[in-house]
N, C-alpha and C positions, 0 to 999 in steps of 0.2 A: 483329423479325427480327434475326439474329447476324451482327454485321457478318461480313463476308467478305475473308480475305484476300488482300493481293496479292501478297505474298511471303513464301517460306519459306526457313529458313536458318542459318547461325552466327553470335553474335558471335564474334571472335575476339581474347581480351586477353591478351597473353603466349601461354603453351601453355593457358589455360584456351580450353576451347569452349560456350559455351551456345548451344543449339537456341533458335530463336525463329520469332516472326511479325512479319510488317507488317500494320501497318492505315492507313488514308486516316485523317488525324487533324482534317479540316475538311473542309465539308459549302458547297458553294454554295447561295447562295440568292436567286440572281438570279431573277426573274420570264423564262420563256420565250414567245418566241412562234413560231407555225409562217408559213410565208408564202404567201398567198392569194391567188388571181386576182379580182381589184379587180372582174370582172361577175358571176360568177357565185359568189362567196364560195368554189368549187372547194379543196383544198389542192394547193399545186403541189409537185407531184415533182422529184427530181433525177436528171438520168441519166445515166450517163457513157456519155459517146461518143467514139467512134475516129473522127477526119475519114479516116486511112490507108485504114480497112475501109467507110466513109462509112456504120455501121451503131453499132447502141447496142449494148455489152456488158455481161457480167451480171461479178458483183464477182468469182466466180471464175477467173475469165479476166485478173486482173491481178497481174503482177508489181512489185518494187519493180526500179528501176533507175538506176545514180548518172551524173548525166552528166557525165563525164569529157572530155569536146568537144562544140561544136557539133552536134546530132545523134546523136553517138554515144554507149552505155552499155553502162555493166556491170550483169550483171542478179543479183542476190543472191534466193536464196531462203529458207525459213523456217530450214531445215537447218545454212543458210550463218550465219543470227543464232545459232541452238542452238548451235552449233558454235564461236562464235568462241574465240581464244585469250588469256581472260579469267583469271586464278590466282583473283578473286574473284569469279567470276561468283554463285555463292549464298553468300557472304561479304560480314560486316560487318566489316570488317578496320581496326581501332585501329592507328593511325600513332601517334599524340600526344594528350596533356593538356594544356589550357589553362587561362585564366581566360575566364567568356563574354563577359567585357570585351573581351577581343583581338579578336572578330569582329565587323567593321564591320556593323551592320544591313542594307545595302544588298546583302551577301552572301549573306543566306537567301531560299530559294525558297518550294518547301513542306513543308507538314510531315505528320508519321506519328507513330506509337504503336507501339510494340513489347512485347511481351507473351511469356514465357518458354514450352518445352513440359512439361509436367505434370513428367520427370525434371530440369529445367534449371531451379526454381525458387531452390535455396537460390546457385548460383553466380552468379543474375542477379541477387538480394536482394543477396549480397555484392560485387557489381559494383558495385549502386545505391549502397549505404551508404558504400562504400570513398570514389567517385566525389561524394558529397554531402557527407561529413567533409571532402575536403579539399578542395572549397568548387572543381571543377574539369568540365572537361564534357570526352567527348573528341573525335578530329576521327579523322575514318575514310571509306575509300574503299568503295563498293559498287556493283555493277550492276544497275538496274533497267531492265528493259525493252529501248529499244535504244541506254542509254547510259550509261557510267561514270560516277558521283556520287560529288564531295565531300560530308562529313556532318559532321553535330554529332550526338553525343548527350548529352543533357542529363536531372537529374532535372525531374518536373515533380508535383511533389508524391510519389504514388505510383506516378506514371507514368513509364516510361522514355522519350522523343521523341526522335524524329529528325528533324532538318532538314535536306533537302537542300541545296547551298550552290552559290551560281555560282562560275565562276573567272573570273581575273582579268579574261580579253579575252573573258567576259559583259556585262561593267561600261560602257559608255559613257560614264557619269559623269567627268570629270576632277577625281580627288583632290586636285592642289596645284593647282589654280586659282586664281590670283590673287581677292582681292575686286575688285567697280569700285572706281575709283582719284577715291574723293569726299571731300569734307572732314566728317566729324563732330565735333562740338566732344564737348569733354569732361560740357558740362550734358544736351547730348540722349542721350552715352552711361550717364550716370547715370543719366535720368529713364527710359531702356529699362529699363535691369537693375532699378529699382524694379518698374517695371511688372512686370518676369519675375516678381520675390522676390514678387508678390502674385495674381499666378495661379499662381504654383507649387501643388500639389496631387499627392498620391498617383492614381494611374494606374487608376480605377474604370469596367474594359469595360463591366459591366454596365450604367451609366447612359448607354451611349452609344447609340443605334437606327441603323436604315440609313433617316432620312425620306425618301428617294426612292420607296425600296419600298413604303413604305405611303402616297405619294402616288399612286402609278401601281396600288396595289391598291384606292386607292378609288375612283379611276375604274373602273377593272372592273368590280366592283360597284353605282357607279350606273349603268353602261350595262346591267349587267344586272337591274337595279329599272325601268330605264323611266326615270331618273331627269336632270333637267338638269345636265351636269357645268357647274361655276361655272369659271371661271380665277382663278388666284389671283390677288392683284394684285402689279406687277411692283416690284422694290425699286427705291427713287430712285436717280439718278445721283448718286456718289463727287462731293461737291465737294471741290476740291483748297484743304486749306488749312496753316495754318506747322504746322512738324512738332511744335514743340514744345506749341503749341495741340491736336494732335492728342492728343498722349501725354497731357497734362497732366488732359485730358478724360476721356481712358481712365481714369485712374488713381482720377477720384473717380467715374465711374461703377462701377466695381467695388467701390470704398470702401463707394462708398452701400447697394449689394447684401449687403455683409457685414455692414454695420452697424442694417440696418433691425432694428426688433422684428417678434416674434412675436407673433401673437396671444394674447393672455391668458386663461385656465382661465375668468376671468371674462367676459370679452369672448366666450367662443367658445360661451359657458353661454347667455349673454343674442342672442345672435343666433338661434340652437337651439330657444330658444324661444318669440319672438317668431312665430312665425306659430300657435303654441297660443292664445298668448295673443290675437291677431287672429279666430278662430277664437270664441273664449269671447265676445267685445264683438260680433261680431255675433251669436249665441245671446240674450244679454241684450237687442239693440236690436229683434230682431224678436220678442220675448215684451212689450217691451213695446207696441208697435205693436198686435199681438192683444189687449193685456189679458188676458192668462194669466199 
């Protein structure tokens, strides 16, 4: 099925305008559960209720309302969102060109795909290319839903992305925070950045999985096989020992992981075949038992 958009609209670069779309550019894939009444396995509902009108009411009967005091509200309607006084409300509107080095990771939200309208192809193609040549992403204001977003767009292969971005007093994080105030010598800060220089490795999603999810998927499955789920068993307790003992141990167990051999064309021949050949000596042992 074609994914489905969630928004329609312009880039806007300079006086150039390209028509586009958004798309949801990631897919959750958390396991759901619904919530049960523990007697009767039942699914329990949610209802919203008025304590004012001491009765349940139904969804159309609800307004949004901001409360401005103790009690008191302002009540906005759908009209009152359509309406606001937005210059970009269906606008991707390009402030600036950066490098994507400039934006701190901790500033992206989520992200999207953006895809041109059949006449808006060669101005987005030349947007892409202009924006990919000079090695730059750019940063732009837009309105989704019911709130104004800072943006990236960036190329991402063929694809145009946008990421939404927090602002600053999203951040909780304290940027210039001091380090703790410990003493490291200079041998344990070598024997770390060794360590780093030998896990260093290119950045391969692929080889990474979510094992929670296919731990809690396999209990699904054996509850619904009938099956006894096992517990895993639990990792020993962290013994605390010298840091340098710690690193130093680090350092030749990884060693030792990069440095093992492979198995060999001939080794992997003669293991392959070892159970033919098992196979074959009991054939011969039990013809001669027969005398045949």
């Amino acid at each position: 099925m074609a994914a489905r958009a969630i928004w329609s609209g312009i880039i806007t670069f300079g006086m150039v305008s390209i028509p586009v779309k958004l798309y949801s550019a990631t897919d959750n894939k958390d396991i759901h559960f619904n919530q049960l009444h523990k007697d009767c396995k039942g699914r329990v509902k949610e209802q919203r209720f008025c304590p004012t009108c001491d009765r349940k009411i139904e969804y159309d009967e609800i307004e949004k309302g901001y409360e401005y005091s103790k009690g008191q509200y302002v009540v906005l309607t759908k009209e009152d969102f359509d309406n606001l006084p937005l210059p970009n409300k269906n606008t991707i509107e390009i402030t600036s060109f950066i490098t994507a080095e400039d934006i701190d990771p901790v500033y992206y939200d989520k992200a999207y795909y953006i895809e041109p309208e059949e006449a808006a192809k060669k101005p987005f193609t030349l947007f892409m290319r202009a924006m990919n040549e000079k090695g730059m992403v750019a940063i732009a204001k837009v309105s989704i839903r019911t709130k104004e977003r800072l943006c990236c767009l960036r190329g991402y292969g063929g694809t145009l992305m946008m990421s939404t971005l927090l602002y600053p007093d999203e951040v909780r994080v304290e940027k210039d925070k001091a380090l703790p105030d410990v003493q490291v010598s200079d041998k344990e800060l070598a024997m770390a950045e060794s360590l780093i220089d030998l896990m260093a490795a290119d950045f391969e999603p692929e080889s990474y999985k979510d094992g929670y999810r296919e731990a809690l998927m396999s209990v699904i499955e054996a509850k619904l096989e009938g099956k006894e789920v096992h517990e895993a068993p639990s990792a020993a307790p962290a013994k605390v020992i010298d840091l340098m003992d710690a690193l130093q141990a680090s350092m030749e167990s990884i060693k030792a992981k990069k440095t093992a051999p492979m198995p060999t064309l001939a080794k992997a021949a003669k293991v392959s075949k070892e159970p033919e050949a098992a196979v074959a000596e009991k054939k011969t042992t039990r013809k001669r038992k027969t005398g045949s």
